[in-house]
N, C-alpha and C positions, 0 to 999 in steps of 0.2 A: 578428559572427555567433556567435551561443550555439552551441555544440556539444556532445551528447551522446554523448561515447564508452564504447561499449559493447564494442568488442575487433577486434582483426585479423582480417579475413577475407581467406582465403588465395585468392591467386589463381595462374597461369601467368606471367602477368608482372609478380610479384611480392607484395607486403603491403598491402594497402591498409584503412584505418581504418574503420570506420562512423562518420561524423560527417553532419550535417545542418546547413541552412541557417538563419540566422533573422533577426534585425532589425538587428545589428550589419554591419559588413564590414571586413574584413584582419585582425582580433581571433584568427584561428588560420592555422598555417600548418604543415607537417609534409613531409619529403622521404623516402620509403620507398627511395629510393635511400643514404641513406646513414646505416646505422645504426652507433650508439657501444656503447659496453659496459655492461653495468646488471647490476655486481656487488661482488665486494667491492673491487675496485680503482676503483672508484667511489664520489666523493663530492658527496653529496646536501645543498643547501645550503636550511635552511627559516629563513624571515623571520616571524616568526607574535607578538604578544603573548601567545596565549594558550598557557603554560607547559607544558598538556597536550598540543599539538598536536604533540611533539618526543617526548616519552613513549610519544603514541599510535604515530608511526610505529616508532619502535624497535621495542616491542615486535612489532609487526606483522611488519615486515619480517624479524624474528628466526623469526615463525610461519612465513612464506609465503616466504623464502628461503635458512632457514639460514646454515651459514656461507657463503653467498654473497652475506650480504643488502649492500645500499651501505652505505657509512661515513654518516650523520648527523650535521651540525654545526648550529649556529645562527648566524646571521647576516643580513648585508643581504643582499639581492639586484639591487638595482635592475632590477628585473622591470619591461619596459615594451616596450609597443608604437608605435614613432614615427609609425610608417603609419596608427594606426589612426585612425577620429573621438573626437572627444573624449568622446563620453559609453562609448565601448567601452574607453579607458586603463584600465589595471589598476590603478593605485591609486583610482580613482573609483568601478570595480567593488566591490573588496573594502573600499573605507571605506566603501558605499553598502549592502552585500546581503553579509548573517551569512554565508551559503554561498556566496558567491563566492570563487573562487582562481585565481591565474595560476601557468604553468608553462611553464620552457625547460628543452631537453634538446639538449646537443652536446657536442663534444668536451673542452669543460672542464667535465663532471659535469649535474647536476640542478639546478633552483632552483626552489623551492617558496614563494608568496606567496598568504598569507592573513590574515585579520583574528582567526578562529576556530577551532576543533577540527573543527566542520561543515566549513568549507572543504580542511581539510586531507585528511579522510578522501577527500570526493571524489575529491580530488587524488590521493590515493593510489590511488583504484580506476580513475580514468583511468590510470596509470601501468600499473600491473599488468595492467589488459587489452588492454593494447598490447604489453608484454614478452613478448619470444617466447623462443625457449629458441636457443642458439649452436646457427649450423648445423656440421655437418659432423664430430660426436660421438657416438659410442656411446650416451650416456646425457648427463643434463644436466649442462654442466659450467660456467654461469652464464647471464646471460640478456643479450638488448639490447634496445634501445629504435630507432625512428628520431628522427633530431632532429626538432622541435619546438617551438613558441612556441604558449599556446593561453590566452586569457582568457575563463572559464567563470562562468556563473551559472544558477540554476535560474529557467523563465517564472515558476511557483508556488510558494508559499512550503508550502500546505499539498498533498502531496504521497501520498497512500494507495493499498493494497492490498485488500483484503476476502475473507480467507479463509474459508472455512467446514471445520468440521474437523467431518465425518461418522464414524459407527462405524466406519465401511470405511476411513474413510484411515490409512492410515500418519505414527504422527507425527515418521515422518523425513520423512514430504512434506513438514510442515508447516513444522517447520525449516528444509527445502531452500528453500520459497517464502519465508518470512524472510529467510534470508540473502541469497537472490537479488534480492529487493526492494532491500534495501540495497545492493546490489552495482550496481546500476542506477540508485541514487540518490533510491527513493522514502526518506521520512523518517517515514512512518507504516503502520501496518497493523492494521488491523480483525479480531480473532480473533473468528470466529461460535459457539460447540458447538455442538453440533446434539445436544443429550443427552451430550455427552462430556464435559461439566462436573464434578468429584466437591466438591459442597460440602461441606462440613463438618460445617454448620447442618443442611440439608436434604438429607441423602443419601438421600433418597426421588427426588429433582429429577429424576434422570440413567438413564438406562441403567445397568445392573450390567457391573460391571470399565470401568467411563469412565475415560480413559485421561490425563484434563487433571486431573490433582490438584496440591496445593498448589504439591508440590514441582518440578513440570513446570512450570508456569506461573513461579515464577521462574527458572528456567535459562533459559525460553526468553526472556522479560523480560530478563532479565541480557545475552544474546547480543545483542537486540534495540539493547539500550543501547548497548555496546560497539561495534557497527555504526553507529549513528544513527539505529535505527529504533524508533519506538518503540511499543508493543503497544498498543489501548486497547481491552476488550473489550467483546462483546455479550452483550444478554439481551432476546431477543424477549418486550416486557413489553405486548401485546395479540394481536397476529394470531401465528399461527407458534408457540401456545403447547404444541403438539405435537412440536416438538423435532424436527420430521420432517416429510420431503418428503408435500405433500400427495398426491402420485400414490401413497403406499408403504400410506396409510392405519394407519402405525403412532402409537404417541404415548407417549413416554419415559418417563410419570409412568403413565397409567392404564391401560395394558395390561400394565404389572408391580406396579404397587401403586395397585389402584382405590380404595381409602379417599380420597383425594387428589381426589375428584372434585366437593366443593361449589368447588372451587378454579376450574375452568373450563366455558365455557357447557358445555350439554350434549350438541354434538358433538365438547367437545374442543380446537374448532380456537384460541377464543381465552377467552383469562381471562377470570373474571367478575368485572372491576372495580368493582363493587359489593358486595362481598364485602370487608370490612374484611381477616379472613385473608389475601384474597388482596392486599392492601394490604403489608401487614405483611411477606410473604414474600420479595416482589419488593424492597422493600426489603432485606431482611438480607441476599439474594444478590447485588443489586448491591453491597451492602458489603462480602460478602465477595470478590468478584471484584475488583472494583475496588481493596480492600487485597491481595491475590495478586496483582494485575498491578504492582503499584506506585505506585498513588494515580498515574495518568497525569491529563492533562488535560483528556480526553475521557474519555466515556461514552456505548455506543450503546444504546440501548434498544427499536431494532428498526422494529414497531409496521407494518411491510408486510403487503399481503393481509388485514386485517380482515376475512375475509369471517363473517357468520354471527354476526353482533356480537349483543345484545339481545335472548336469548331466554328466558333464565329469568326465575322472578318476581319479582328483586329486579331485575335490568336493566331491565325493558319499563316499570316505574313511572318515572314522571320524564322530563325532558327527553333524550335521547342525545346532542344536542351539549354541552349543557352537565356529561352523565356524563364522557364522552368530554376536555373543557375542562379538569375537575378535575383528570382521570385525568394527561394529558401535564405540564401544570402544575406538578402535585405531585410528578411526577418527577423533572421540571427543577430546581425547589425542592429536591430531598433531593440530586439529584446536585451542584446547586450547594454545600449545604452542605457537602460533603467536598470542597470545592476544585476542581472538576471542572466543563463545559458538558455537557451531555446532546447526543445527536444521535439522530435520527430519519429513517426512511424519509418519503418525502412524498406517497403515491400517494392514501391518505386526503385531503388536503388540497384536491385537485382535484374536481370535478363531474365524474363521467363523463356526466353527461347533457350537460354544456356543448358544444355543437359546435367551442366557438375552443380544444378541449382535443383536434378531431379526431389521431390520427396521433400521439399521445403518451401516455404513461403515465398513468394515471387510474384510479381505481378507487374514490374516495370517492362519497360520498352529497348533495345538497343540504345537510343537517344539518353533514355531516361538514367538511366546506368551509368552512362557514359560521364558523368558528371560528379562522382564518387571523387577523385581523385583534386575536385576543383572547389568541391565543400569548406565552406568554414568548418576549423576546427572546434568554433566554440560548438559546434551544434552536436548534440548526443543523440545518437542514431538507436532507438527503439527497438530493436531486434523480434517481434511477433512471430514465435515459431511455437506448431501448435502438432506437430507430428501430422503435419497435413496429409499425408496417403493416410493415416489410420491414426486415430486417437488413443488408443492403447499400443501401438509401437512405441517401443520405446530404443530411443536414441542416444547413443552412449559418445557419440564427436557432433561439435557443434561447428560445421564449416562458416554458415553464415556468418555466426559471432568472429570467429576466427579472422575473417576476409574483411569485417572491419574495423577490428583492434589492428589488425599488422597492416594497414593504412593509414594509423595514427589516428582513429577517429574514436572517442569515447563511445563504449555501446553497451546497454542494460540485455540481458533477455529479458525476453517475456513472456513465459508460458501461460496456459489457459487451463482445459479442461485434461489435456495430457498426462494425471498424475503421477505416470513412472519414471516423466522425462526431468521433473523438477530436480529433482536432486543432482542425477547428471548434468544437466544444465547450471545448477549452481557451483556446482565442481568445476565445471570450465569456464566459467567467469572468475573464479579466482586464480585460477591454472593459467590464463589468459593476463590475467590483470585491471579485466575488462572494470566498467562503469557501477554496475548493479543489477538488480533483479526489481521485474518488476510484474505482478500477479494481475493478471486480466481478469475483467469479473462480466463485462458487458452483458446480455439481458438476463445473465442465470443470477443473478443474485440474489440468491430465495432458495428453497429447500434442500435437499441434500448437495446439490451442487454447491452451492454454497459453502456448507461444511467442509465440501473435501478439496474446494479451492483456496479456503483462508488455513484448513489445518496443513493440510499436503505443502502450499506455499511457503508457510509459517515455518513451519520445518525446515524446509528448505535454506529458505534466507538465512535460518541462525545455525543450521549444518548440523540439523541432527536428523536420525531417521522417524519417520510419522509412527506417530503411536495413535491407535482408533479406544472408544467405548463413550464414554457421557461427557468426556471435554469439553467439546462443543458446545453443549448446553449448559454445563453451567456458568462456563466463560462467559457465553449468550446471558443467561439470567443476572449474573452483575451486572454487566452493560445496563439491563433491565432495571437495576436497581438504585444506577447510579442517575439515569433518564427518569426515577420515577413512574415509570409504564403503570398506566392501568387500565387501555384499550385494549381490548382483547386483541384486536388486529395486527396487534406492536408487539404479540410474542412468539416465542416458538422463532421457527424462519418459513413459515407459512401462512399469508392472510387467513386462509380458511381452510380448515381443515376439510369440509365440504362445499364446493364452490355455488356460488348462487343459484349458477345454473343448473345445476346437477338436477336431474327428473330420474333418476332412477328408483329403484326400491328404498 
């Protein structure tokens, strides 16, 4: 049984894990009744080839528990489980799957087995979100663990986050939602602007004082890496070319600097890719973004909500699917050529007139659809399915995904706030063979929503079922600890617990 642990929740009668069930069985096993000591009179035994995996921990454990942290050595472990079946054996695990690790904990110290650096880390955050602090002290005076045997691996290899970082948010949010991502064990994350980009090239692009400039994007890249998580950013290169929520009616480029406007159709909402300029541009910003984030392996390029497509007089000449064919193509092409896959929203892609697309995501045109089959393959098709008639329906066959893996086309889901769907949905992205999974966050990223999008997801991606109580917070409060927080604003997942404006009693 794969198990996602995500941290102790405390109870009356005593510690008990959040872990979940999955296709393994006896592969974990843990007694909250008897816990050992997880300090520096502890030593912690890693088995790993890869030479950074012993590095990473040191260091870490130097960060997150001073001189308390365990002694590290290298060695064998002979890490195994006898009970378990044989496709759950820990050496079969982590000779078979990068991020797999096994771990025991009892009275002769720690043992840590992994193939990778990936494995290790995990291993490390399973560890730490289990470590409680000694009871019956003033203040912390080292930590314990309860014993332990547990043989871990992720359902999905592609595993993401999808941030959107608005003028309004704080970018220690954004940070917080990176670190925590990692903490959880996703291994990717989608940074959105929303105008909060500062190019270099085009500093007309953004809003004035955008707060993502060069030197931001590698710290947070840098942190990302050092975690396992790694950044790949977006740039809404058709629909969304507003930089802003359509309910707000604002638009980052032409309501501060209208020169800028043979750039996009003439409501704004989306670029007029018939416009060689606008060619040109969107290229140089994904270059430059894409060298600011680190030349990662991805590249999102957006392309949701089209609406309003084809209105000026260089668009409405010519074909639109075959505008449209060039447009994504050519994208793929330039982002391929720096090393990189492009990815894309998919809602274009579908017939909303289709009825076998009732109850799902949809928004393209006959035209628009009709060019599925004409797609580069490099391009990974974003799958945004949100149990659109109803947010709590829950969905147990995924057509959309379906319709475009068996066109040969790599495709992520991507759930939102739907939480009964996650799970099913990650079930048939491996059932499928599809791409990954990939957890939508857009404006909720902040209170409970929040909670029940990174734990429900989290779950999800590493295939075990959600388990609820203080996880989340104290996951939250590391992140906390690791950032040094000490704005009141920077905790909790709420600015204010009472809002400025509030006039009530």
């Amino acid at each position: 049984m794969k198990k996602l642990i995500l941290c102790m929740i405390a109870a009356v009668a005593g510690l008990t894990a959040a872990f979940g069930a999955t296709a393994f069985k006896q592969d974990f096993k843990m007694d909250t009744s008897s816990y050992v000591p997880f300090d520096a009179a502890t030593t912690l035994t890693l088995e790993c080839p890869d030479s950074e995996g012993a590095k990473w921990i040191k260091a870490h454990f130097a960060e997150w528990f001073g001189n308390a942290a365990p002694k590290v050595v290298e060695g064998k472990t002979e890490l195994s489980l006898p009970e378990a079946p044989a496709d759950a054996k820990a050496d079969r695990q982590i000779a078979t799957y990068d991020e797999a690790y096994a771990a025991k904990v009892d009275a002769s110290g720690v043992k840590i087995k992994a193939r990778t650096l990936a494995g290790v880390r995990w291993a490390c955050n399973t560890l730490r979100q289990l470590a409680i602090a000694k009871r019956g002290t003033f203040k912390v005076e080292g930590r314990i663990l309860p014993t332990l045997t547990i043989v871990d691996k992720p359902h999905l290899a592609f595993r993401a986050v999808h941030l959107c970082w608005f003028p309004e948010t704080r970018g220690e949010q954004i940070e917080r939602a990176i670190r925590l991502a990692a903490l959880l064990k996703f291994n990717y994350a989608i940074v959105e602007p929303w105008g909060t980009y500062k190019s270099e090239k085009h500093p007309w692009f953004a809003w004035p004082d955008a707060p993502l400039d060069k030197a931001e994007v590698k710290r947070l890249v840098a942190i990302g890496k050092d975690l396992g998580i790694t950044l790949i950013p977006q740039l809404n290169c058709y629909g969304h070319a507003s930089f802003a929520r359509s309910s707000s009616k604002k638009h980052s480029t032409l309501d501060i600097n209208p020169d800028y406007e043979p750039l996009f159709e003439p409501n704004g909402w989306v670029w007029c890719i018939m416009n060689p300029e606008t060619q040109r541009v969107l290229r140089e910003i994904i270059a430059e973004m894409h060298e600011d984030f680190g030349n990662p392996p991805y590249f999102h390029i957006g392309c949701d909500e089209a609406f309003g497509a084809q209105k000026c007089p260089l668009c409405v000449k010519g074909s639109h699917s075959e505008q449209l064919l060039a447009h994504l193509n050519g994208l793929s092409d330039f982002v391929k050529s720096r090393g990189a896959r492009a990815m894309m929203w998919h809602d274009m892609l579908l017939d909303k007139t289709d009825p076998k697309w009732k109850n799902f995501v949809k928004f393209g045109s006959k035209e628009s659809a009709s060019i599925v089959d004409r797609l580069s393959r490099d391009l990974i098709i974003c799958d945004w399915q949100y149990s659109y008639d109803n947010m709590k329906k829950k969905h147990v066959e995924w057509p959309t995904i379906s319709y475009f893996a068996d066109k040969g086309l790599d495709v992520a889901g991507c759930p939102w706030m739907n939480y009964l769907d996650m799970m099913t949905m990650s079930e048939h992205i491996v059932s499928k063979g599809a791409f990954g999974f990939i957890e939508t966050t857009w404006h909720r990223l902040r209170g409970k929503e929040w909670e029940k999008m990174y734990m429900n997801a989290a779950h999800a991606a590493w295939g075990s079922p959600v388990s609820h109580g203080v996880s989340f917070q104290r996951s939250l409060r590391l992140v906390g600890r690791d950032m040094k927080i000490k704005n009141y604003l920077d905790t909790g997942y709420i600015n204010y617990q009472i809002p400025p404006s509030y006039n009530g009693d």
